[in-house]
TILUM-238315 format. One record per atom (N, C-alpha, C): atom name; x, y, z; residue in three letters. Coordinates in Angstrom, 3 decimals. Example, Ala and Ser with C-alpha at 12.3 -4.5 7.8 and 13.67 -1.06 7.14 Angstrom:
// TILUM-238315
{"N", {13.190, -5.690, 7.800}, "ALA"}
{"CA", {12.300, -4.500, 7.800}, "ALA"}
{"C", {13.200, -3.300, 7.800}, "ALA"}
{"N", {12.850, -2.250, 7.080}, "SER"}
{"CA", {13.670, -1.060, 7.140}, "SER"}
{"C", {12.900, 0.030, 7.870}, "SER"}
END
This chain:
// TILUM-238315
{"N", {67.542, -75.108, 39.726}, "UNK"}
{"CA", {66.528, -75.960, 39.180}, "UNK"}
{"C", {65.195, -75.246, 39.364}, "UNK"}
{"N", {63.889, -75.276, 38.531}, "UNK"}
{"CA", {62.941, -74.775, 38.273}, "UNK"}
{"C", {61.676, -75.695, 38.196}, "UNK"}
{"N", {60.854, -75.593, 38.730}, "UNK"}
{"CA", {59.764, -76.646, 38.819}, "UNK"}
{"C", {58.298, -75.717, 39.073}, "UNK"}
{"N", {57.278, -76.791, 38.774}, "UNK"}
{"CA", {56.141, -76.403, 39.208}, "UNK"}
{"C", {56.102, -75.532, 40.379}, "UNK"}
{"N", {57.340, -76.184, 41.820}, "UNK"}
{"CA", {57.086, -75.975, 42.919}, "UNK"}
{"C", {57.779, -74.476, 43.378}, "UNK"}
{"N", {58.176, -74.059, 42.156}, "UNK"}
{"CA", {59.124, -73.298, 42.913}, "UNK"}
{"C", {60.745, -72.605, 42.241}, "UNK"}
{"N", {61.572, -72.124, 43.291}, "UNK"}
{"CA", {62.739, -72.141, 42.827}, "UNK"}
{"C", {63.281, -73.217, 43.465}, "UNK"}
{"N", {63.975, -74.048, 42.588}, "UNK"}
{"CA", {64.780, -74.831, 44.108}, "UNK"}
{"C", {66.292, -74.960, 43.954}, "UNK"}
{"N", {66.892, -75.325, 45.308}, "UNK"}
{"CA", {68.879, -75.241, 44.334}, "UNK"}
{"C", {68.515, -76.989, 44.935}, "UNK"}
{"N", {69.525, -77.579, 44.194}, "UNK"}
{"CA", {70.016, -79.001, 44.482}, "UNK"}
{"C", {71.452, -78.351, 45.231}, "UNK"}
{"N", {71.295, -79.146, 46.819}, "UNK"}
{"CA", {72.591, -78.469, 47.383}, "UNK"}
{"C", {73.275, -79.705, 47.924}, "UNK"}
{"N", {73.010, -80.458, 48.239}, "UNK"}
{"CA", {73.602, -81.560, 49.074}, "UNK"}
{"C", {73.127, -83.063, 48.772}, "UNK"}
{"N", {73.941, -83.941, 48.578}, "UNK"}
{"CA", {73.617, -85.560, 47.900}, "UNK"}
{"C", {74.121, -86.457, 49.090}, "UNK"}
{"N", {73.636, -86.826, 49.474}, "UNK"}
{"CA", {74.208, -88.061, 50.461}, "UNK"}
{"C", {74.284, -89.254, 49.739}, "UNK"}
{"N", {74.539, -90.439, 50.969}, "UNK"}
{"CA", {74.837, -91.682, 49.786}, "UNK"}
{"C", {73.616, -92.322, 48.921}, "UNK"}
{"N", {72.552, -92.271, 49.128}, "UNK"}
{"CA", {71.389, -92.628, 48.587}, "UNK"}
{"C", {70.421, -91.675, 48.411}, "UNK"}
{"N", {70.470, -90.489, 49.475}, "UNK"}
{"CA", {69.359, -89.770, 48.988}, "UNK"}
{"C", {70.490, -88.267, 48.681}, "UNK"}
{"N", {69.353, -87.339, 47.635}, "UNK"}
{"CA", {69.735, -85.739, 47.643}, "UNK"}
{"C", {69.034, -84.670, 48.142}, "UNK"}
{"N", {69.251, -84.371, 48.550}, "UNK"}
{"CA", {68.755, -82.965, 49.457}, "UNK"}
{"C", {68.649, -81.581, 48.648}, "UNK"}
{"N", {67.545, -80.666, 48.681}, "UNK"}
{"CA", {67.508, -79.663, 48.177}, "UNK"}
{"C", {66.986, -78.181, 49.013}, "UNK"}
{"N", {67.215, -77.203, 48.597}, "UNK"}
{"CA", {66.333, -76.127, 49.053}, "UNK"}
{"C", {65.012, -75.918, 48.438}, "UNK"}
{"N", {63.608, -75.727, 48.781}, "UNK"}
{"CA", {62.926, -75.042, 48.159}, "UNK"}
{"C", {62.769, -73.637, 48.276}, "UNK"}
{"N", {62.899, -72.125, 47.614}, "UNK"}
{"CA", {63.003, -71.040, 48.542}, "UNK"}
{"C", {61.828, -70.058, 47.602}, "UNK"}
{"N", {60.570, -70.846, 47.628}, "UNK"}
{"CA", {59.501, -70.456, 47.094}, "UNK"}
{"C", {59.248, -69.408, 47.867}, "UNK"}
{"N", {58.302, -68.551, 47.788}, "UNK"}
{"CA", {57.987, -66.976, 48.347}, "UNK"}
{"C", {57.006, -67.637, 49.888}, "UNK"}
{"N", {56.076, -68.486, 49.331}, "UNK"}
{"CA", {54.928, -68.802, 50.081}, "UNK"}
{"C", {55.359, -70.121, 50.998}, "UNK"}
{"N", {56.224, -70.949, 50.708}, "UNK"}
{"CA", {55.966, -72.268, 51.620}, "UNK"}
{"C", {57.776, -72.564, 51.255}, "UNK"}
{"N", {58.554, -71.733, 51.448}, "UNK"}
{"CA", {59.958, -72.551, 51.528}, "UNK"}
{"C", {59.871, -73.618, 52.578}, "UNK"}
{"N", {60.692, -74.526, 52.058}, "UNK"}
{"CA", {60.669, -76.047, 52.815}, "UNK"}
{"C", {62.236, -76.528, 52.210}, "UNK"}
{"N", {62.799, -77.276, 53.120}, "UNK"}
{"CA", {64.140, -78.314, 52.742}, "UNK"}
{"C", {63.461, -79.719, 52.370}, "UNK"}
{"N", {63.630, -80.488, 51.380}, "UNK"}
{"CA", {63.466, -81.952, 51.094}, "UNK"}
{"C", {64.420, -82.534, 50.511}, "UNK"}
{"N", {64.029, -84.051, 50.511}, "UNK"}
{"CA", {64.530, -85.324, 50.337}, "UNK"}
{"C", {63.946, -85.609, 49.195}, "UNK"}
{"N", {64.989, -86.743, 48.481}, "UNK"}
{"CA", {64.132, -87.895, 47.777}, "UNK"}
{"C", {65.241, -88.921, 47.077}, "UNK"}
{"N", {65.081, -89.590, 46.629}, "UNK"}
{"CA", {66.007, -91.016, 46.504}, "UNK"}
{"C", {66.549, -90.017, 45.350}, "UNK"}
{"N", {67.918, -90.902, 44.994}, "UNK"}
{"CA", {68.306, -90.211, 43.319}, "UNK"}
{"C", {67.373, -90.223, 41.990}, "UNK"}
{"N", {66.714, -90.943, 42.247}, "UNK"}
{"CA", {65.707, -91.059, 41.009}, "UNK"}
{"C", {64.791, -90.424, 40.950}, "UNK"}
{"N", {64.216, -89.315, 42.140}, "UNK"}
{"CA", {63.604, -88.390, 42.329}, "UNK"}
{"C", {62.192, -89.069, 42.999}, "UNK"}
{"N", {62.102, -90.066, 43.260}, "UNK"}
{"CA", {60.762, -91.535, 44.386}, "UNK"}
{"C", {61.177, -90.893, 45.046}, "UNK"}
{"N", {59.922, -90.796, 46.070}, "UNK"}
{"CA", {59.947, -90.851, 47.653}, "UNK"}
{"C", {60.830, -89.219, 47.913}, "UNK"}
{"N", {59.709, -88.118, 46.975}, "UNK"}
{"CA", {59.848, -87.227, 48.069}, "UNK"}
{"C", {59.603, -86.742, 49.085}, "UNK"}
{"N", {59.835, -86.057, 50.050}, "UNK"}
{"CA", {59.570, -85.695, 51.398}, "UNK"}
{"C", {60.222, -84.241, 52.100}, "UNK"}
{"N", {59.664, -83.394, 52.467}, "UNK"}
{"CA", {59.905, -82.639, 52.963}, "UNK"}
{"C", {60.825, -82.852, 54.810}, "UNK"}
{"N", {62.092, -82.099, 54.957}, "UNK"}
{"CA", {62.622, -82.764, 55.705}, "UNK"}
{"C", {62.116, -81.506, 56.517}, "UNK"}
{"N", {61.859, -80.043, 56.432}, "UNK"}
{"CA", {61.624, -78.744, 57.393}, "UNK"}
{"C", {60.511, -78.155, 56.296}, "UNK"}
{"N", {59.299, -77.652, 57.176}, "UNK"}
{"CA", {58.605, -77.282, 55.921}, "UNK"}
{"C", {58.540, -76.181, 57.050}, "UNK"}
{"N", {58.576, -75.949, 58.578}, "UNK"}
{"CA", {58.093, -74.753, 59.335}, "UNK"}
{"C", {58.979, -73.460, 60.155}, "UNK"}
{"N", {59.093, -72.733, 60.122}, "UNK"}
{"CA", {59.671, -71.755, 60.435}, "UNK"}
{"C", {60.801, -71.725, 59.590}, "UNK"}
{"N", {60.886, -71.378, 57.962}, "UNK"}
{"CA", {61.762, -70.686, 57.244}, "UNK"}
{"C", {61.687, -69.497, 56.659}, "UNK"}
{"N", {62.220, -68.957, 56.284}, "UNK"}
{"CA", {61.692, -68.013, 55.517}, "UNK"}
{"C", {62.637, -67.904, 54.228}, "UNK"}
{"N", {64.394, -68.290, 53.675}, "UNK"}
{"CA", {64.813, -68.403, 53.112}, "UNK"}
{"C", {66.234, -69.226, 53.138}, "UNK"}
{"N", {65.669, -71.010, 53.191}, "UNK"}
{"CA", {66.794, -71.521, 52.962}, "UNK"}
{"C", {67.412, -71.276, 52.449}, "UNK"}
{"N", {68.572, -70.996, 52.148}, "UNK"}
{"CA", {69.715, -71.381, 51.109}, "UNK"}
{"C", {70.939, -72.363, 51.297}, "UNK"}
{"N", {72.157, -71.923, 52.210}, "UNK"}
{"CA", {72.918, -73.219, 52.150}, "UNK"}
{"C", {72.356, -74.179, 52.795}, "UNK"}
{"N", {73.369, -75.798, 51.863}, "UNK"}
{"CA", {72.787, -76.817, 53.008}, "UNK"}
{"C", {73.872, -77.604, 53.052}, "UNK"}
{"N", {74.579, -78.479, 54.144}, "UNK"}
{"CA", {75.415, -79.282, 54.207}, "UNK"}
{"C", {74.659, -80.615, 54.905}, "UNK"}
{"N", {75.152, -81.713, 54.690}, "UNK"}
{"CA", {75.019, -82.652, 55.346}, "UNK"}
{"C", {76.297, -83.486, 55.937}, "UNK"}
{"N", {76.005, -83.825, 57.284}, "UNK"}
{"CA", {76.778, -84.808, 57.870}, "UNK"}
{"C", {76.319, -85.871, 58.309}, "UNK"}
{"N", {77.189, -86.831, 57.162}, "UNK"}
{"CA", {76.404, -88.134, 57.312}, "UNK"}
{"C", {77.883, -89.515, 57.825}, "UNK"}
{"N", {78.893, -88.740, 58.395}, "UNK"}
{"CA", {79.615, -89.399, 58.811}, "UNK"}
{"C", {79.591, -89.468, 60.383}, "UNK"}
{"N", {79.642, -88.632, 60.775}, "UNK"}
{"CA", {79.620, -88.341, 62.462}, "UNK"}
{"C", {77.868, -87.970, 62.765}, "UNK"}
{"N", {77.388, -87.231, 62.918}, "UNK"}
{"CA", {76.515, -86.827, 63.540}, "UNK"}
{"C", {74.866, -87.406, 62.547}, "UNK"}
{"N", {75.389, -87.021, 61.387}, "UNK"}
{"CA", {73.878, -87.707, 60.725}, "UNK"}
{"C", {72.608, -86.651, 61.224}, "UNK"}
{"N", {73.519, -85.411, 60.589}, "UNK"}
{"CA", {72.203, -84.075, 60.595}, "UNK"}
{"C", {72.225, -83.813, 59.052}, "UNK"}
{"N", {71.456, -82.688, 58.882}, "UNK"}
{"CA", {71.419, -81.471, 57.919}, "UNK"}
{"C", {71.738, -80.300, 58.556}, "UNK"}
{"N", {72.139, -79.636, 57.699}, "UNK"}
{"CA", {72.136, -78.141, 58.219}, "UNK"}
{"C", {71.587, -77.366, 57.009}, "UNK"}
{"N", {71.155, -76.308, 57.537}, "UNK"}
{"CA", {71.244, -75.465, 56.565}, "UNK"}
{"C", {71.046, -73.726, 57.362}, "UNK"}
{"N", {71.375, -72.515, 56.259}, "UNK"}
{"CA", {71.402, -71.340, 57.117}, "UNK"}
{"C", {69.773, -70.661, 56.338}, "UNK"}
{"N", {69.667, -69.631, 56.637}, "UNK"}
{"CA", {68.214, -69.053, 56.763}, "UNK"}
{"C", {69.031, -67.604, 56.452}, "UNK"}
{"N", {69.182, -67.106, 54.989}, "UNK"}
{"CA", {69.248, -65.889, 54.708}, "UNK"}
{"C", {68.563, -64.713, 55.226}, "UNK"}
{"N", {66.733, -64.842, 55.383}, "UNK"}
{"CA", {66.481, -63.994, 56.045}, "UNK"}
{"C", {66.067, -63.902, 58.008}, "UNK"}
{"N", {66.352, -64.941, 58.430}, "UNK"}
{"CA", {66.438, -64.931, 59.727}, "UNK"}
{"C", {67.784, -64.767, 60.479}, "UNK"}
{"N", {68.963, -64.930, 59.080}, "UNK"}
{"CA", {70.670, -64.713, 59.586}, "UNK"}
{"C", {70.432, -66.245, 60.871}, "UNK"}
{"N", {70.119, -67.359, 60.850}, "UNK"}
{"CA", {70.269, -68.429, 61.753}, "UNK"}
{"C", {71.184, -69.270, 60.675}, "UNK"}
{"N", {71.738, -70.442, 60.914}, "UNK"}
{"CA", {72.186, -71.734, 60.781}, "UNK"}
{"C", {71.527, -72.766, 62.244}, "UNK"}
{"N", {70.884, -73.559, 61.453}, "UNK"}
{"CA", {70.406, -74.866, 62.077}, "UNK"}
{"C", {70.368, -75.831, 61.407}, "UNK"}
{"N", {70.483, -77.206, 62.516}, "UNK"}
{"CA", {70.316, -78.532, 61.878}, "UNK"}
{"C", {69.020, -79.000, 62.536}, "UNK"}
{"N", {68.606, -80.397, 61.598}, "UNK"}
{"CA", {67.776, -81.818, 61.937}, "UNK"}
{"C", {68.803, -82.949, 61.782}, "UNK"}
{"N", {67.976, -83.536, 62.221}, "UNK"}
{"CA", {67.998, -85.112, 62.103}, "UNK"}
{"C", {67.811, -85.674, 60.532}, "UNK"}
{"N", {68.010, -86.477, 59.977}, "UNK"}
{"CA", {67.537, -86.760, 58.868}, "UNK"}
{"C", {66.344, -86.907, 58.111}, "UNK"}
{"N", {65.717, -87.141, 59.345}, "UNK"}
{"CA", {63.716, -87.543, 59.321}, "UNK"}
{"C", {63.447, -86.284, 59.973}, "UNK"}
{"N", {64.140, -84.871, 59.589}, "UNK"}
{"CA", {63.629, -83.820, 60.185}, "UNK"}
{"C", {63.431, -83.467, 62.081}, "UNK"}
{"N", {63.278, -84.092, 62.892}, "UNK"}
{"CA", {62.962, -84.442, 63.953}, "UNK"}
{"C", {64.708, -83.778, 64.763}, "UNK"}
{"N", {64.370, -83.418, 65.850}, "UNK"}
{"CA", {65.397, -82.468, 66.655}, "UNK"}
{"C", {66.046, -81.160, 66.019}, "UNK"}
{"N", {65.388, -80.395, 65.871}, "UNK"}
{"CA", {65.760, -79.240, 65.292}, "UNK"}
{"C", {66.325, -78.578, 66.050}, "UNK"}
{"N", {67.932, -77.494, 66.052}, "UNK"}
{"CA", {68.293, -77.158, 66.841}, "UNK"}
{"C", {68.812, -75.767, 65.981}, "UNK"}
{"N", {69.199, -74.368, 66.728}, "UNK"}
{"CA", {69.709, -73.219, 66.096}, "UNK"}
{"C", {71.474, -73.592, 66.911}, "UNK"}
{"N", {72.016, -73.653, 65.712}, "UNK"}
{"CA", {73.652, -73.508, 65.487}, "UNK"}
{"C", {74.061, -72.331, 65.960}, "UNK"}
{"N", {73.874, -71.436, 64.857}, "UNK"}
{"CA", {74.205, -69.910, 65.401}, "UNK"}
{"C", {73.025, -69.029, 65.092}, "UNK"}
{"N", {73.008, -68.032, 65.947}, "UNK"}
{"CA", {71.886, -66.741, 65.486}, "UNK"}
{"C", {73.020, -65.496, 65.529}, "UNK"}
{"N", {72.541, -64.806, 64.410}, "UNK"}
{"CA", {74.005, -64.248, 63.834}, "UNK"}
{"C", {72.993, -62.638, 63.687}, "UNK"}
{"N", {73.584, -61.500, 63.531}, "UNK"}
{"CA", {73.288, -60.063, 62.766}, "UNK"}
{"C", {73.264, -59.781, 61.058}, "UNK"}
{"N", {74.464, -61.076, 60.855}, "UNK"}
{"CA", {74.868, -60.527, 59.451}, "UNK"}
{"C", {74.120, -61.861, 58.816}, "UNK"}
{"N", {74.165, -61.558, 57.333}, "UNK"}
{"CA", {73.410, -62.288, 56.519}, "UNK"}
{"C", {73.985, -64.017, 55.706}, "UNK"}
{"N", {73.549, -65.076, 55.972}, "UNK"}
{"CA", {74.479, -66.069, 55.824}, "UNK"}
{"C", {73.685, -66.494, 54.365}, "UNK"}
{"N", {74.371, -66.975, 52.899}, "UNK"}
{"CA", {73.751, -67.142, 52.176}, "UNK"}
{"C", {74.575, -69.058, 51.978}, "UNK"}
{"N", {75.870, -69.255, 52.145}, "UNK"}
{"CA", {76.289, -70.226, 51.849}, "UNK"}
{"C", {76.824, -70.814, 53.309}, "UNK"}
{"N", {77.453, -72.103, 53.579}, "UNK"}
{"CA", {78.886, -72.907, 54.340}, "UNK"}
{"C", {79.070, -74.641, 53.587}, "UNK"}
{"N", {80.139, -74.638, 54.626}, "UNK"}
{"CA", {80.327, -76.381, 54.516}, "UNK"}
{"C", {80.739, -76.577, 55.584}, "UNK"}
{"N", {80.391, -77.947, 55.868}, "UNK"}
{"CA", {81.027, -78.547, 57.063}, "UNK"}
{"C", {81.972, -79.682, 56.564}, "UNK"}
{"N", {82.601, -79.658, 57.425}, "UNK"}
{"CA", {84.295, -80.721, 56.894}, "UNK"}
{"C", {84.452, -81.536, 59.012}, "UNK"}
END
């Protein structure tokens, strides 16, 4: 998807809201917004440098994840962004996953 803002992928839909990457040069950020595209919100706007995958778990734990192509990390939040944690810090380069 292509916007004013950016490049962005649509990667992950939960039950009411969808989740995307933004992986603009200057301000990559992960956001939210209802299906109708109301009430967007940035869920990570600081320390990225190139989201790309994103999964959500909204059965058990009720995070996001997503990995960081150029930092080689996978981390999650909370849904409201809030508890950010590094999953793995890796050598090699992660561009996609899923969680099951």
């Amino acid at each position: 998807m292509c916007s004013k803002f950016g490049l962005m992928r649509v990667s992950a839909v939960s039950v009411r809201l969808m989740y995307w990457t933004d992986v603009d040069e200057q301000s990559p950020k992960i956001e939210y917004s209802w299906m109708t595209g109301e009430q967007r919100r940035a869920v990570v706007s600081e320390r990225l440098l190139r989201p790309t995958g994103l999964a959500i778990d909204y059965y058990k734990n009720h995070r996001v994840f997503w990995c960081d192509s150029k930092q080689n990390v996978i981390e999650s939040v909370n849904y409201d962004g809030t508890d950010r944690a590094v999953i793995v810090r890796s050598g090699e380069s992660s561009f996609s996953f899923f969680a099951f």
